[in-house]
N, C-alpha and C positions, 0 to 999 in steps of 0.2 A: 413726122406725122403730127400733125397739132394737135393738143390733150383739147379735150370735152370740157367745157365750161359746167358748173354746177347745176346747172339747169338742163343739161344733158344728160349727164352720169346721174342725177336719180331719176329713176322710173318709179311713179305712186302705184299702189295698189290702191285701186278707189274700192276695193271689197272691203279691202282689210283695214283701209284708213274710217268706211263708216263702221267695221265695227269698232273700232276705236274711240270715234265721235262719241257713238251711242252708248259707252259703257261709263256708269260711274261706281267706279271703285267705292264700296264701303270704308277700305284704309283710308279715304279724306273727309270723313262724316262730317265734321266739324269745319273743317275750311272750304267745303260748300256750303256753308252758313253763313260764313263769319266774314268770309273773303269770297262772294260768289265770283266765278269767271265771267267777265266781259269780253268782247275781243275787241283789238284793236290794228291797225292797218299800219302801222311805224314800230318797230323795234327799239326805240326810245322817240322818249316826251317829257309834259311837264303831269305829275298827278295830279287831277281833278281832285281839290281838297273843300271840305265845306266846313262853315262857322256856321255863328248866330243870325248872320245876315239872310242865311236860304231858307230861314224858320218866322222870319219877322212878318208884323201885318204889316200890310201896304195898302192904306188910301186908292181906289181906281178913279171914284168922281172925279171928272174932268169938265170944266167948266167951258161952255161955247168958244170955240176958238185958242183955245189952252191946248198945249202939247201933253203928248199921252205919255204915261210913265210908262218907266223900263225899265225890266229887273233882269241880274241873270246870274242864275243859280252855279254856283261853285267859283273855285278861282284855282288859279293855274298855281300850283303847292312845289313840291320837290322835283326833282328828276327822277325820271324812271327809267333803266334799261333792262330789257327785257334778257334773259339769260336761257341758251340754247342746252337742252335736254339730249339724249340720246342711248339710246340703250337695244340691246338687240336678243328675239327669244330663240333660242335653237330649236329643233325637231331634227334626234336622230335620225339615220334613214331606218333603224331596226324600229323604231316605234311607227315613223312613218308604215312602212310596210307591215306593222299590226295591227296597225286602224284600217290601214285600208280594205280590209278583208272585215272589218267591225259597219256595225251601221249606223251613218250621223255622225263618225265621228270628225270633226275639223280640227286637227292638229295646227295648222295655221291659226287661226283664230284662238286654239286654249294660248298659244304661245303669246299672243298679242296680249290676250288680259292678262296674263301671267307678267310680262313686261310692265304691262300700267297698272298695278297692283302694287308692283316694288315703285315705279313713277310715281304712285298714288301716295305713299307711302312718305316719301322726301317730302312732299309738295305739304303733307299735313303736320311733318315736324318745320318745317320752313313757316306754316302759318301759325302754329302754336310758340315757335321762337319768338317771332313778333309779338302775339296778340298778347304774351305774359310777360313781355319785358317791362317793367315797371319804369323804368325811364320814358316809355311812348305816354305815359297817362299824365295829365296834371294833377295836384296836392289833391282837388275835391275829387277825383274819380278815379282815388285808388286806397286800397287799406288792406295794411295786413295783419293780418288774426295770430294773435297767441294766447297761448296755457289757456285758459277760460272761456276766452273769447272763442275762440279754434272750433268750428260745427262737430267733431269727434264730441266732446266733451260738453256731458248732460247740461251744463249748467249754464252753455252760448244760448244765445238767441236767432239764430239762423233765418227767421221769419224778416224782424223786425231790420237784420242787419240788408238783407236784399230788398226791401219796402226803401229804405233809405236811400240803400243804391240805386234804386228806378227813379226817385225823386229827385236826386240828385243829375242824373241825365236828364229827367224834363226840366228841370231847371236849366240847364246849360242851349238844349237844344229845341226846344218845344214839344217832346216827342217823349214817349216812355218808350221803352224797352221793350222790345219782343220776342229778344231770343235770351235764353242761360245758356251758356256751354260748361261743361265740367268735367274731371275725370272720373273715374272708377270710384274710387275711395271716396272724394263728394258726395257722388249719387248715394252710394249706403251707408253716408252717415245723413244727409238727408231724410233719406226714406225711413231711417229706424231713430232718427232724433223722436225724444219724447214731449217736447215742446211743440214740434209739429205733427204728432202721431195727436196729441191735444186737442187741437184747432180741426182736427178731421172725423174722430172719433172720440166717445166718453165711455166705449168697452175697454174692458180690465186685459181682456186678449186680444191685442190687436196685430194684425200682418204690415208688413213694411207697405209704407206710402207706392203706389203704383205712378209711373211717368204721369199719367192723366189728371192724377190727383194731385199732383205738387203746379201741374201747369195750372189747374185751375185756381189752388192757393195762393198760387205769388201772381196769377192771371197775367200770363204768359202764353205764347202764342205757339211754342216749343222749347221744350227742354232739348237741348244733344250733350248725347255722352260720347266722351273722345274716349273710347275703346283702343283705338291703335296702339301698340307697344315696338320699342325697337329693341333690337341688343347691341348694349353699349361697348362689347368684348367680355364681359364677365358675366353677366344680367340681364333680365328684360328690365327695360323701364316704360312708364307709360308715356305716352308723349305728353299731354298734357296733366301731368302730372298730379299737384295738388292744390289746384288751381282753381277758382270758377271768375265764370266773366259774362258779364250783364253786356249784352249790345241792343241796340238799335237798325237794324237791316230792311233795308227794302226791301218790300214783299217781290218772291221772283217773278210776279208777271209784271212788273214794273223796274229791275234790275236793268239797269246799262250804265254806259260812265260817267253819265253827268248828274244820277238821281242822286243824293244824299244817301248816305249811307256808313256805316261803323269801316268797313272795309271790302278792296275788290281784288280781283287778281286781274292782272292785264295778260293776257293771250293773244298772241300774233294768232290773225284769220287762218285760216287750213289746218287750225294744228288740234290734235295732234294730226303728224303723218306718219302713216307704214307704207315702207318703200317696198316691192317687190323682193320677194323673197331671192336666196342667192344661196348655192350649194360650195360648202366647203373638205373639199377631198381629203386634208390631212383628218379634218372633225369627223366626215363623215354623216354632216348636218347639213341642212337648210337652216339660214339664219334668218328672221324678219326683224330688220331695224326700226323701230319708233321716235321720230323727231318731235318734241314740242318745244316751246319757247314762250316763257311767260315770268310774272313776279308779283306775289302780292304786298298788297301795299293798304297803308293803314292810310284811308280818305278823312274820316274825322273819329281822332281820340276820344273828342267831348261827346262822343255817341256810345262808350263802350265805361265798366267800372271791372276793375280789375282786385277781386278777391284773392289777395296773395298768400298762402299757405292755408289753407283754407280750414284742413284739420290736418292731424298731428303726423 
């Protein structure tokens, strides 16, 4: 009997693969920012990487009979291979058979976001590995803070150190910065530093700085807090840690793979996918498996400042 080629032996749920499409996981706050998804039609390539050249002015006058100039934005950077996902949500049949007597309830579907929650989850410590690796940054768009300096500690300047840092990226790239990303411990040292409770307010009782109000101070176009935490075996830890980082991202109605940008994630088209569910007798479940395939990848350093240890 001749086996099923792979294109045979899965059968998509197209219910279940759009609600997949349509969900985004709050576990990747931050690497929907920093890394938006693109898609892409090959499983490997070369990464769209951008310089100073996709920021440059360009001359158009063209004089009667003169050839028209030509420019084109990015240049073909590293290699990318995109890396297959997969993971699958159970639904006992005892819980099946308790919903189904309940109303509205889609056990199929909690299982799917329950899968891409934990998917969601990898995908945001995979972009936080990058984005704080302090080897991806060169000398001028990186710095890291201690005793004094360190935003915990009254005596830093946390204003004048992030004004720097935006400067620093328009200088490299022609572009400031529109995104902060940070961890937990950043944002409330942040919000309760009294150097910038200062610049906000001149009351003796004052409440910690609100998201709104620090975007408007460093004029910023979004602040994201990496909220997500994993356990390391012993602990939670945050994923992005104690870290913050200055990027440059294309605004998302303008995101694809060739626009300049701090960072993207490459996504194979169709994905994710849930394959038709599939009943297991020893389990006594229905399993739904979820395929994605993707990797992000850092497009241009010179578009990002990486505040390393940020406080204490």
């Amino acid at each position: 009997m001749p086996q099923a080629t792979p294109g045979q032996a899965r059968v998509v749920d197209p219910i279940l693969s759009a609600v997949a499409r349509g969900y985004r996981s709050p576990k990747a706050a931050v690497a929907n920012v920093l890394f938006p998804i693109v898609t892409v039609g090959l499983r490997a390539g070369r990464i769209i990487s951008f310089g100073p050249d996709d920021f440059k002015l360009v001359n158009t006058a063209r004089a009667p009979g003169a050839n028209t100039k030509r420019i084109q934005f990015g240049y073909a950077g590293e290699n990318y291979s995109l890396v297959d996902y997969r993971l699958e949500g159970a639904v006992p049949n005892e819980l099946q058979e308790e919903a189904s007597n309940g109303p509205g309830i889609d056990l199929s579907s909690n299982a799917v976001r329950r899968v891409q929650n934990t998917m969601a989850l990898e995908r945001e410590k995979q972009a936080a590995d990058l984005a704080r690796n302090e080897a991806r940054y060169g000398a001028g768009n990186k710095e890291t803070l201690s005793g004094t300096s360190q935003w915990s500690d009254p005596a830093s300047d946390p204003f004048t150190d992030i004004m720097d840092g935006k400067e620093s990226i328009r200088a490299k790239i022609g572009e400031r910065p529109n995104v902060l990303t940070l961890g937990p411990k950043v944002l409330t040292a942040l919000r309760t530093h009294p150097k910038v409770l200062d610049r906000l307010s001149t009351a003796s009782d004052r409440p910690p700085a609100t998201l709104q109000q620090l975007q408007a101070l460093f004029e910023l176009q979004q602040i994201v807090e990496g909220e997500a935490v994993y356990h390391d075996g012993s602990q939670f830890q945050d994923v992005w840690g104690k870290d913050a980082i200055l990027a440059f991202t294309t605004p998302a109605s303008m995101q694809e793979m060739g626009s300049p940008s701090f960072g993207y994630t490459y996504q194979l088209e169709d994905r994710p996918m849930v394959e038709e569910g599939y009943p297991d007798r020893n389990a006594n479940s229905w399993f739904y498996p979820v395929t994605d395939a993707y990797q992000p990848v850092l497009a241009g350093a010179t578009a990002g400042f990486l505040f390393k240890s940020a406080v204490a």
